[in-house]
N, C-alpha and C positions, 0 to 999 in steps of 0.2 A: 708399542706398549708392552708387548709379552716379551722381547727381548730387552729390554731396558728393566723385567720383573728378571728375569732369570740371572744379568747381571749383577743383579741387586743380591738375590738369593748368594751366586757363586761369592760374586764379593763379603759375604757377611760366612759362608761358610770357612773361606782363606782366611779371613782374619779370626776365625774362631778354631782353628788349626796353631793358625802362627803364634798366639796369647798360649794355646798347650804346650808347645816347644819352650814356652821363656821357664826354664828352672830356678823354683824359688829353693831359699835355704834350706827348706823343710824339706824339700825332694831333695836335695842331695843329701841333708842327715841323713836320712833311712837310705836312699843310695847307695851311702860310704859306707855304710853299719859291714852291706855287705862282701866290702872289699879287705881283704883278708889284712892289706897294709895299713888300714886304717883299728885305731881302739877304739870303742867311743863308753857312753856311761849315760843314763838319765837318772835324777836324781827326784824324787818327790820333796818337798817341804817336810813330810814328816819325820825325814831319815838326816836331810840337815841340820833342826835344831832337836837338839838333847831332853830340853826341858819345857816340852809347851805345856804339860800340865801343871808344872807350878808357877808359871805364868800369868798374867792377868787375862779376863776374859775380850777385853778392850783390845789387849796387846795382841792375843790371839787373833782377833777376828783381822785384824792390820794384817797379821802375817797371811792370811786368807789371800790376800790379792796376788802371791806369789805361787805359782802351778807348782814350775817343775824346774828342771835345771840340766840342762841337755850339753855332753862335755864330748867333743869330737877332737884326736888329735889324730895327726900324720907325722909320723918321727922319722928322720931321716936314717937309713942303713947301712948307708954308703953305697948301694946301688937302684937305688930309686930317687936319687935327685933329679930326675927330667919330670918323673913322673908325680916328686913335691911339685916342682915349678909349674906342670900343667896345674896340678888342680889347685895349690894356692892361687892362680890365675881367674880359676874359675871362682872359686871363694868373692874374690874382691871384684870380679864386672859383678854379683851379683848384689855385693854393699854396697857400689856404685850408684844403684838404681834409686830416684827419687824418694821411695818410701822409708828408706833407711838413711835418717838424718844423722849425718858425725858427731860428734860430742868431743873426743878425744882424740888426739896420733901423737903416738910418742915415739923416739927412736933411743935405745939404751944400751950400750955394749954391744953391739951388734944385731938386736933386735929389734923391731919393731912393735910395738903393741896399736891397737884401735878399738877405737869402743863407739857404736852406734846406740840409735836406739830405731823401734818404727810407734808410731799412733804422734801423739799429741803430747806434749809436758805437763800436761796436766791430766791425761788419759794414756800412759804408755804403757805398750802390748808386751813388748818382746825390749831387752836388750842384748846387746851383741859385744863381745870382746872376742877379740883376732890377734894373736900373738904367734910372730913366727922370723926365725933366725935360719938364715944358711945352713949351719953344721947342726941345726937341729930339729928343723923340722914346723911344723905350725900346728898353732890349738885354736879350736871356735867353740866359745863357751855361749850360749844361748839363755838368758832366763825369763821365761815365757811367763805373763800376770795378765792380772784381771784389773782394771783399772789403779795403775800404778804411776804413782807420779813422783816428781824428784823429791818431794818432803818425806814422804812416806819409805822411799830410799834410806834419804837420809834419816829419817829414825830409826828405820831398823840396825842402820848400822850402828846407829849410836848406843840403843841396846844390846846390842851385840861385844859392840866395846865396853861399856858398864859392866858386862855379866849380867846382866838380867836374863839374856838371851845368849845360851850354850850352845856355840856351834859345836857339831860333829864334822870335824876334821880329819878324822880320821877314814872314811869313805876316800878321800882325798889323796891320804897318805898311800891307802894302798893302791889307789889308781899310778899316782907315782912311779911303785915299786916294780909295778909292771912295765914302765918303761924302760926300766933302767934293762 
């Protein structure tokens, strides 16, 4: 009995080892933040749209479900191509994993885009877009919410599109600028 208790114990310890080893996306953002080849950008909801105060109180509270907006890119330099290929490697075992259901894969001029999401379609947490080309490198754009589901997506875009709702693009533009 007390060796079949102590097994039990070691075994529950290794596996409580092994679950700290498995790197989720979130540990490699902050990871990457601090590797000098990587840019990255977090963005709040208040600094994306332009004009929530003259927006409806309805439409505000909608936008409420949207945190942050987390922009990690690795650009390629011409001598860190082994070192894209590892880690967009790592990138995508870790989209692989059950809780990040596909939604999208596109292939366009040489590039690839994908867009996940993790929770439920009618409770989703985080979506995920993966966009990344040979000669240029790869972006993981993150946007993290609070009970977000695909209508509420699609309104906001759709106010977005109307102008109702003013993006600031320009956060954007200058991230851009920086790469070039």
């Amino acid at each position: 009995m007390r060796n079949s208790l102590k097994l039990l114990f070691l075994s529950l310890f290794l596996l409580m080892i092994s679950c700290q080893k498995e790197q989720t996306l979130q540990k490699y953002y902050v990871d990457s933040q601090r590797e000098e080849s990587f840019m990255h950008m977090d963005i709040s909801t208040n600094m994306i749209f332009d004009n929530l105060g003259e927006i409806s109180a309805e439409k505000r509270e909608k936008l409420k479900s949207f945190k942050k907006i987390n922009v990690l890119t690795l650009p390629i330099d011409g001598g860190n191509q082994k070192f894209y290929q590892e880690e967009k490697e790592k990138v995508l075992s870790i989209l692989e994993r059950s809780e990040y259901k596909k939604l999208l894969g596109l292939k366009y001029s040489g590039a690839k885009l994908l867009l996940y999401y993790t929770g439920e379609p009618e409770a989703i947490k985080e979506v995920v877009l993966m966009t990344y080309a040979k000669e240029k490198g790869f972006t993981l754009v993150r946007l993290i919410g609070k009970d977000l589901n695909a209508n509420l997506i699609a309104e906001i875009l759709t106010l977005a599109k109307e102008e109702d709702l003013k993006l600031n693009l320009e956060i954007f533009e200058d991230f851009a600028e920086e790469l070039e």
